[in-house]
C-alpha positions in Angstrom: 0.0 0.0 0.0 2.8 2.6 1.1 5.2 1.8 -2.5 2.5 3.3 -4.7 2.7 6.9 -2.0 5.0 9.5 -2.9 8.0 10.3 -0.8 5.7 13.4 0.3 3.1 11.2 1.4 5.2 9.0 3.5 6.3 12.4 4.5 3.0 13.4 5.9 2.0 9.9 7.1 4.8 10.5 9.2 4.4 14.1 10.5 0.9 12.1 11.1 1.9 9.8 13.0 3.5 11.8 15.6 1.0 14.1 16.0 -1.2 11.3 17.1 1.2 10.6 19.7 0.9 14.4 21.0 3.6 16.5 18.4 2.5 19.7 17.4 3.6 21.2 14.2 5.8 23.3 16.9 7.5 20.6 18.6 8.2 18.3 15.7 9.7 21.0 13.6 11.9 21.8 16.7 13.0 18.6 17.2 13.6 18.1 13.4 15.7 21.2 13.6 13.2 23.6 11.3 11.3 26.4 11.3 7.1 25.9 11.5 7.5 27.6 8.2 9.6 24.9 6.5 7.7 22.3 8.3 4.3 23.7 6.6 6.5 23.8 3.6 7.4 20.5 3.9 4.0 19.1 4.3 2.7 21.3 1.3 5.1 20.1 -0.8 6.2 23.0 -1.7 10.0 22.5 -0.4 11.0 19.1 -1.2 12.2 16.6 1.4 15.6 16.7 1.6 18.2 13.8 2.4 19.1 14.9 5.6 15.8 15.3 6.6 15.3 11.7 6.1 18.6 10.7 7.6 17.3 13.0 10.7 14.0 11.3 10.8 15.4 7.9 11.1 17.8 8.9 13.6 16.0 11.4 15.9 12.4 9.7 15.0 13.0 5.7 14.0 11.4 6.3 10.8 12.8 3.9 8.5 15.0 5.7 5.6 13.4 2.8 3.5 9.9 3.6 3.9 10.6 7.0 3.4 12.6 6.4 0.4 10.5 3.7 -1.3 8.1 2.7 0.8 9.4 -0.9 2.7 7.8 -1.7 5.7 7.9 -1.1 8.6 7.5 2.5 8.7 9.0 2.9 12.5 12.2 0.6 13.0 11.8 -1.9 16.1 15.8 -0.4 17.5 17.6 2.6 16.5 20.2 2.4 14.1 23.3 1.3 14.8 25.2 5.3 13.5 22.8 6.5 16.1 25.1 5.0 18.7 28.1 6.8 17.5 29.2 10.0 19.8 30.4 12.3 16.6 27.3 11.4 15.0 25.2 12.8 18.1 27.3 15.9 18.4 26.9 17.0 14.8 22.9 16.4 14.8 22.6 18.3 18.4 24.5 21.6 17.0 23.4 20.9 12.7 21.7 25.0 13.6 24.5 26.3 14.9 26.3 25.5 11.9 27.3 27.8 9.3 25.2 27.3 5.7 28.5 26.4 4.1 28.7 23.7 6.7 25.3 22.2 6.5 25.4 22.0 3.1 29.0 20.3 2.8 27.5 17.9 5.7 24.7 17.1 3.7 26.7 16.3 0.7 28.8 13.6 2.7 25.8 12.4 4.9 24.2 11.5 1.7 27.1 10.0 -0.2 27.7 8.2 3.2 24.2 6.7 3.3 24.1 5.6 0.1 27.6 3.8 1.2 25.9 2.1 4.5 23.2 0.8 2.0 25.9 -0.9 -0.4 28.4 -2.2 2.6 29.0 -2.9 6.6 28.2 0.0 8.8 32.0 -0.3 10.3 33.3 0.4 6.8 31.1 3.5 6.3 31.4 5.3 10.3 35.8 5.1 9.2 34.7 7.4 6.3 32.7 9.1 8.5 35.7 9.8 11.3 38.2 9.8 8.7 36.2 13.0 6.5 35.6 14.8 10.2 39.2 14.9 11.1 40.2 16.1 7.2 41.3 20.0 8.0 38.9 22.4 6.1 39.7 25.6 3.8 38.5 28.6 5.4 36.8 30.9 3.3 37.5 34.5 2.5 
């Protein structure tokens, strides 16, 4: 039933779900790390739903990047995922706001390239990418 929903009806489905459970459009967008604004964005589809928005979901939510992606059950995921567990992974989703735009978006670029790595190998493989990108020292612009 969900593969034939787009991405933005899983989407909603979700935002859905949660709200059942007591979210408001205030606290979810909080704890998704948005603005009410991009969250009614979001929902309208008139922003689209972006990779680390997923990757946020399943981490901060247990949404399944699967179902979200293409629909395979089960929407919520019976144990976090295993990157959850890492420390530098918890540090950069606790402080993604304070970051600088030029940071986000170079974040996002890796996150997804590394997801789409955890899908195609072990999860060891992909969190010594992960550490190994973090400690790379980074060009300051100006």
């Amino acid at each position: 039933m969900k593969k034939n929903m787009s991405e933005l009806d899983r989407f909603k489905l979700v935002f859905q779900h949660f709200k059942s459970e007591g979210f408001t459009q205030e606290t979810f967008s909080e704890k998704l790390g948005i603005t009410q604004a991009q969250l009614s964005r979001l929902l309208n589809g008139l922003s689209p739903v972006l990779m680390h928005h997923k990757i946020l979901l399943e981490y901060l939510f247990n949404v399944s990047l699967d179902w979200i992606e293409e629909g395979k059950d089960p929407m919520i995921l019976d144990a976090m995922p295993k990157v959850s567990e890492d420390k530098t992974f918890k540090v950069i989703v606790q402080n993604y706001n304070r970051m600088s735009k030029g940071y986000r978006a170079e974040l996002k670029k890796v996150s997804t390239n590394l997801l789409h790595q955890y899908k195609s190998s072990n999860i060891s493989r992909v969190a010594d990418k992960k550490i190994e990108y973090m400690k790379k020292p980074r060009k300051k612009k100006g």
